[in-house]
VEXMARBA-920620 format. One record per residue: z negated, y, x negated of N, C-alpha, C in turn; chain; residue number from 1. Coordinates in nm, 4 decimals. Layout:
(node (Z,Y,X),(Z,Y,X),(Z,Y,X),A,NUM)
...
***
This chain:
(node (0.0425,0.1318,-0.6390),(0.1100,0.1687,-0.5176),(0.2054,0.2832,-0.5495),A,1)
(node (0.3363,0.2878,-0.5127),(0.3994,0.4012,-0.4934),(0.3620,0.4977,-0.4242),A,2)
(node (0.4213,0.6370,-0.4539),(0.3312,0.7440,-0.3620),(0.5029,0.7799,-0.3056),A,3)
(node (0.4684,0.8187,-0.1682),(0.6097,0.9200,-0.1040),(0.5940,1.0203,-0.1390),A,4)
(node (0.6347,1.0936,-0.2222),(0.6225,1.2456,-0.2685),(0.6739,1.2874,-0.1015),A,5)
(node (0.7689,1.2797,-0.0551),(0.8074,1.3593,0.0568),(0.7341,1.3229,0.1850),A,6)
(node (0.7316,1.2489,0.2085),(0.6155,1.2305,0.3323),(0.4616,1.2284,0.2963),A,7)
(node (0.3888,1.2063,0.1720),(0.2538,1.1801,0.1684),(0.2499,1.2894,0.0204),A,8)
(node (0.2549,1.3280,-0.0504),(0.2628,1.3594,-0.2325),(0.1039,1.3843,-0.2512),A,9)
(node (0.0850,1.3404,-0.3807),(-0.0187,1.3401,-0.4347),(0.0379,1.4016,-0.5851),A,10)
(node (-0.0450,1.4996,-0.6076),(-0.0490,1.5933,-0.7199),(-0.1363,1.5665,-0.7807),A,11)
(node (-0.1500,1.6100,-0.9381),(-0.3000,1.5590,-1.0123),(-0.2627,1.6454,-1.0986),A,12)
(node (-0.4079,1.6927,-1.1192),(-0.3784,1.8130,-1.2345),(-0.4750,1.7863,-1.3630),A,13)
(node (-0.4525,1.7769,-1.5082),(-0.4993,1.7458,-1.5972),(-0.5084,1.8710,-1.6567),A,14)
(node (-0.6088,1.8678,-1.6823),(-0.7032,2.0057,-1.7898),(-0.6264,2.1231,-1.7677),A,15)
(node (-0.5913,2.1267,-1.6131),(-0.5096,2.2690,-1.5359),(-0.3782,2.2451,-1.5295),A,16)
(node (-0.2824,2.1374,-1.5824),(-0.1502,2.1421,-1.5541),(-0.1017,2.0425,-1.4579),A,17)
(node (-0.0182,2.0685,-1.3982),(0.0169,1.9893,-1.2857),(0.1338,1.8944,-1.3033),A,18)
(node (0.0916,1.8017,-1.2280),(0.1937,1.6477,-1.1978),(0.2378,1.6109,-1.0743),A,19)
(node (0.3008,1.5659,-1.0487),(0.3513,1.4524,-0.9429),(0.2882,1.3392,-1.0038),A,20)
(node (0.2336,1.2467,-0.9133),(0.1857,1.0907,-0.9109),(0.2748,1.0282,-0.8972),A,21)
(node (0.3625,0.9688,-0.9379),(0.4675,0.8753,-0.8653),(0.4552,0.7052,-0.8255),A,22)
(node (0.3210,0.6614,-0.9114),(0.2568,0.5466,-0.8843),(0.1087,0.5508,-0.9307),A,23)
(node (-0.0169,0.4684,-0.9048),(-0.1053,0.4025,-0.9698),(-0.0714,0.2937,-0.8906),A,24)
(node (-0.2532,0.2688,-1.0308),(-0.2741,0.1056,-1.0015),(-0.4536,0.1324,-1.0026),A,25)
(node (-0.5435,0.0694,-0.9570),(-0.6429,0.0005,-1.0001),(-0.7048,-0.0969,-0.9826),A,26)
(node (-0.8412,-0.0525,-1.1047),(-0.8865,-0.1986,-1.1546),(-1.0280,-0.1401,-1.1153),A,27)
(node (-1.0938,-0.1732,-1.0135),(-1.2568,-0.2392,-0.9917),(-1.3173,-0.2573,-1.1155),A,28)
(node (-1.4329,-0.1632,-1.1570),(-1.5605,-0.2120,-1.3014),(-1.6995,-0.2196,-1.2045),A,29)
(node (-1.7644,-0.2445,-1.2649),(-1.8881,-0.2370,-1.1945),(-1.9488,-0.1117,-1.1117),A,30)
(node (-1.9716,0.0220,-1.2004),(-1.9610,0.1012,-1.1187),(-1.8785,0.1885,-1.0986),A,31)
(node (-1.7509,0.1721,-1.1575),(-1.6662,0.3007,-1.1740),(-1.5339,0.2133,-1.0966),A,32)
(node (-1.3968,0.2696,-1.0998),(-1.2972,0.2279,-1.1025),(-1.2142,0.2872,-1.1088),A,33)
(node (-1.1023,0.1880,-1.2460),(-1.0021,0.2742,-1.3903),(-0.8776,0.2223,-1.3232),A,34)
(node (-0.8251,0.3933,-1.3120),(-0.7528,0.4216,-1.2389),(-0.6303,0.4898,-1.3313),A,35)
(node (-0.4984,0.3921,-1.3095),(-0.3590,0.4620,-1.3798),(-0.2760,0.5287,-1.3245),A,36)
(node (-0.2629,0.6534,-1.3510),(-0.1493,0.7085,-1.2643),(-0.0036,0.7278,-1.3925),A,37)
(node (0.0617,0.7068,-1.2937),(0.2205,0.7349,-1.3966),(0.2340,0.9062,-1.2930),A,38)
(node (0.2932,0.9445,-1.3951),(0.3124,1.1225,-1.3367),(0.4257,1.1610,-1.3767),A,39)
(node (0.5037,1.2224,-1.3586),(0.6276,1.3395,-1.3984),(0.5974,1.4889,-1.3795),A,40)
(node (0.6395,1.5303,-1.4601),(0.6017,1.6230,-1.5115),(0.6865,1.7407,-1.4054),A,41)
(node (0.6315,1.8266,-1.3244),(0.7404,1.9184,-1.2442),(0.8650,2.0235,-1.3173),A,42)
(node (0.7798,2.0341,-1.4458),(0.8812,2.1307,-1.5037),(0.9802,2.1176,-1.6080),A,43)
(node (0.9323,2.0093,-1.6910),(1.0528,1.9263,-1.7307),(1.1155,1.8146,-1.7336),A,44)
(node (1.0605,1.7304,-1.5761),(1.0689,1.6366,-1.5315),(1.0595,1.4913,-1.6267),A,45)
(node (0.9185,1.5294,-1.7549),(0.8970,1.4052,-1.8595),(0.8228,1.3443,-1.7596),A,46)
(node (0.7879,1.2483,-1.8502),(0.7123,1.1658,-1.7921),(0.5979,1.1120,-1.9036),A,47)
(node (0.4639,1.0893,-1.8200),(0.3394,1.0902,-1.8802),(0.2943,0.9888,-1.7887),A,48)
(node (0.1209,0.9040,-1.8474),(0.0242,0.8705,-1.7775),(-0.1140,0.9078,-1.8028),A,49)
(node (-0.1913,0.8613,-1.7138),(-0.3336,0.9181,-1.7074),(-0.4177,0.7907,-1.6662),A,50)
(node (-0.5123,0.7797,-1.7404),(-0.6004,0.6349,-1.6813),(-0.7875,0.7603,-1.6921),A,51)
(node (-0.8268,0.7376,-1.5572),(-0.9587,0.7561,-1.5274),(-1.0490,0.6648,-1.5089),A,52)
(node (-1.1503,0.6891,-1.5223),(-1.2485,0.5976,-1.4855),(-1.2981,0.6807,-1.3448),A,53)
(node (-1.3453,0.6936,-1.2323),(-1.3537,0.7514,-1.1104),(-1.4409,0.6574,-1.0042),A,54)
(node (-1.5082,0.7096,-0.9418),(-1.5561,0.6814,-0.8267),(-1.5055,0.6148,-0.7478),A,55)
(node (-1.5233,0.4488,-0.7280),(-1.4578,0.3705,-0.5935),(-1.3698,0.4818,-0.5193),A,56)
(node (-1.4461,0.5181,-0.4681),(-1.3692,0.6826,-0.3203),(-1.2840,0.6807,-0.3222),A,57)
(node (-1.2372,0.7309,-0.4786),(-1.0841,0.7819,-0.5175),(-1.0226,0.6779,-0.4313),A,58)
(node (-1.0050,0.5860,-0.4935),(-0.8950,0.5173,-0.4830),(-0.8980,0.4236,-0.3316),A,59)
(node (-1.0176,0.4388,-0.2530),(-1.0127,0.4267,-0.1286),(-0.9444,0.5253,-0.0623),A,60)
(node (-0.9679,0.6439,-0.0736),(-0.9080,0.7816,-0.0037),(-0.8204,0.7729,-0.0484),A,61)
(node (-0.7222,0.7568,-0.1632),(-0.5986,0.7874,-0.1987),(-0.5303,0.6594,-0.1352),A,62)
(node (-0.5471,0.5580,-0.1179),(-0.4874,0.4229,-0.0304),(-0.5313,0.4550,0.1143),A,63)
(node (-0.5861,0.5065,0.1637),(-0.6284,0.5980,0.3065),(-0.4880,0.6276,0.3755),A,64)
(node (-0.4710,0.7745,0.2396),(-0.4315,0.8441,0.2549),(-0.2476,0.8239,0.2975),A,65)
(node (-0.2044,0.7249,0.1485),(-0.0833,0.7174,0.1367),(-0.0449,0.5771,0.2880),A,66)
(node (-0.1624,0.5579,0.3369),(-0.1398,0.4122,0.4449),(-0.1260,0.4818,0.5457),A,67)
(node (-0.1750,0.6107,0.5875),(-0.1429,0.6609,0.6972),(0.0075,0.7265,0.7613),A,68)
(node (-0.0098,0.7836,0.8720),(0.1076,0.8064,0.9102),(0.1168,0.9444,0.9023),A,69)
(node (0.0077,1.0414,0.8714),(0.0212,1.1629,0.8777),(0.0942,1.2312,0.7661),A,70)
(node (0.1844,1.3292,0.8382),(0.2397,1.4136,0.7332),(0.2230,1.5638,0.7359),A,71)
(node (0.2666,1.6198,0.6549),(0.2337,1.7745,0.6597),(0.0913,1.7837,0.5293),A,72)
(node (0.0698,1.7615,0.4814),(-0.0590,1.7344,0.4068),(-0.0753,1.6352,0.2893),A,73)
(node (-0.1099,1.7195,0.1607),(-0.0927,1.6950,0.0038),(-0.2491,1.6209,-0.0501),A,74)
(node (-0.2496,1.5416,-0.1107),(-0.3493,1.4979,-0.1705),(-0.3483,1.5381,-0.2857),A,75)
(node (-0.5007,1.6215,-0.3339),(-0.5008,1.6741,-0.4765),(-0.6162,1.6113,-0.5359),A,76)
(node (-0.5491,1.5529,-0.6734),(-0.6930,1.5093,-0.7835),(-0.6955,1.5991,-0.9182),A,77)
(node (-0.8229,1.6142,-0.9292),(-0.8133,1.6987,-1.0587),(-0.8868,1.6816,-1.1238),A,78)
(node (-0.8540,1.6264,-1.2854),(-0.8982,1.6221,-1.4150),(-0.9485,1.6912,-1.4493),A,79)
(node (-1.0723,1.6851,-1.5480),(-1.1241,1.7656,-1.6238),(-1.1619,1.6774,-1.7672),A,80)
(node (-1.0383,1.6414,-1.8669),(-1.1030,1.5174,-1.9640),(-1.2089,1.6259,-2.0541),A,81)
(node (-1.2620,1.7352,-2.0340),(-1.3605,1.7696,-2.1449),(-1.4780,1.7721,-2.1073),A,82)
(node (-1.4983,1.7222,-1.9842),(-1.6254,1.7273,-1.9069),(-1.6111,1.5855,-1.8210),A,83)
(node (-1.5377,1.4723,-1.8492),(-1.5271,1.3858,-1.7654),(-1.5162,1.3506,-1.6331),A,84)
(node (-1.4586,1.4754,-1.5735),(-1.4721,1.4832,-1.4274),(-1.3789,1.4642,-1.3174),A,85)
(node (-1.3803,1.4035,-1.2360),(-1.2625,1.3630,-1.1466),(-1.2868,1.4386,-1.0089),A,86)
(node (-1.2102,1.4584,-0.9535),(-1.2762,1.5524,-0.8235),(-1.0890,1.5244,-0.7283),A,87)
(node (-1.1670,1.5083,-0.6738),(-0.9875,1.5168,-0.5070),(-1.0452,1.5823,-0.3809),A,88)
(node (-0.9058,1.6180,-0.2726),(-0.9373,1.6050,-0.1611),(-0.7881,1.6616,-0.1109),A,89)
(node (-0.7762,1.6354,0.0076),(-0.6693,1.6640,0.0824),(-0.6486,1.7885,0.1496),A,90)
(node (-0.5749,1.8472,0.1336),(-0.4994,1.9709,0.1960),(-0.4032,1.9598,0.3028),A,91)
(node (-0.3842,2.0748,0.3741),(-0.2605,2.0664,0.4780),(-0.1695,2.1836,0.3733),A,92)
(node (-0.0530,2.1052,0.3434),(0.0564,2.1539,0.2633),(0.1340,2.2674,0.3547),A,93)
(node (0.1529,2.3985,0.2194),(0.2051,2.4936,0.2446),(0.3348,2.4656,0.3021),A,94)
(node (0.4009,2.5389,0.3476),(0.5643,2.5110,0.4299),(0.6522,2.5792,0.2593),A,95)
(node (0.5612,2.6571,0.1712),(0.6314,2.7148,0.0663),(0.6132,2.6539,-0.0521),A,96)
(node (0.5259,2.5609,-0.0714),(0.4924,2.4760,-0.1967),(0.6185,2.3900,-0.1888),A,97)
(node (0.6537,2.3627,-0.3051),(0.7367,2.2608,-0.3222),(0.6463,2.1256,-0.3475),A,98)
(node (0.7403,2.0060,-0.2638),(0.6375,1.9396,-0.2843),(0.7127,1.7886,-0.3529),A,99)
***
């Protein structure tokens, strides 16, 4: 799915550095589900990806999220690849964050 950075943005931060999401995809495993995000990079606008393995949730809440109509409010996921850990949740976005 594409993400609206300007009406919906979803940020993801890997082992503390931050991204823009600009798409995933996933794929359903038995108990997990591997999850691709394509990202750009905010500060030198490269470009990278990230594949998790994650909790169904994720990717229910993040298709929730981007299906709704609400705006004003950032979806954050955050990496931890040295501890395997995936963790999100939604914020109401600063008026000063760039988003």
């Amino acid at each position: 799915m594409t993400v609206d950075q300007h009406q919906r943005p979803v940020l993801l931060s890997l082992d503390g550095h931050g991204f823009y999401v600009l798409r995933y995809t996933a794929v359903p495993e038995p108990d997990r589900t591997r999850i691709n995000f394509e990202l750009v990079d905010p500060e030198t606008a490269g470009g990278a990806s990230v594949e998790v393995l994650a909790d169904p949730k994720l990717i229910q809440d993040l298709n929730k999220f981007n299906s709704s109509n609400v705006t004003g409010r950032v979806f954050l996921v955050w990496v931890d690849s040295s501890k395997g850990e995936v963790a999100w949740q939604v914020r109401k976005a600063s008026e000063n964050e760039a988003c």
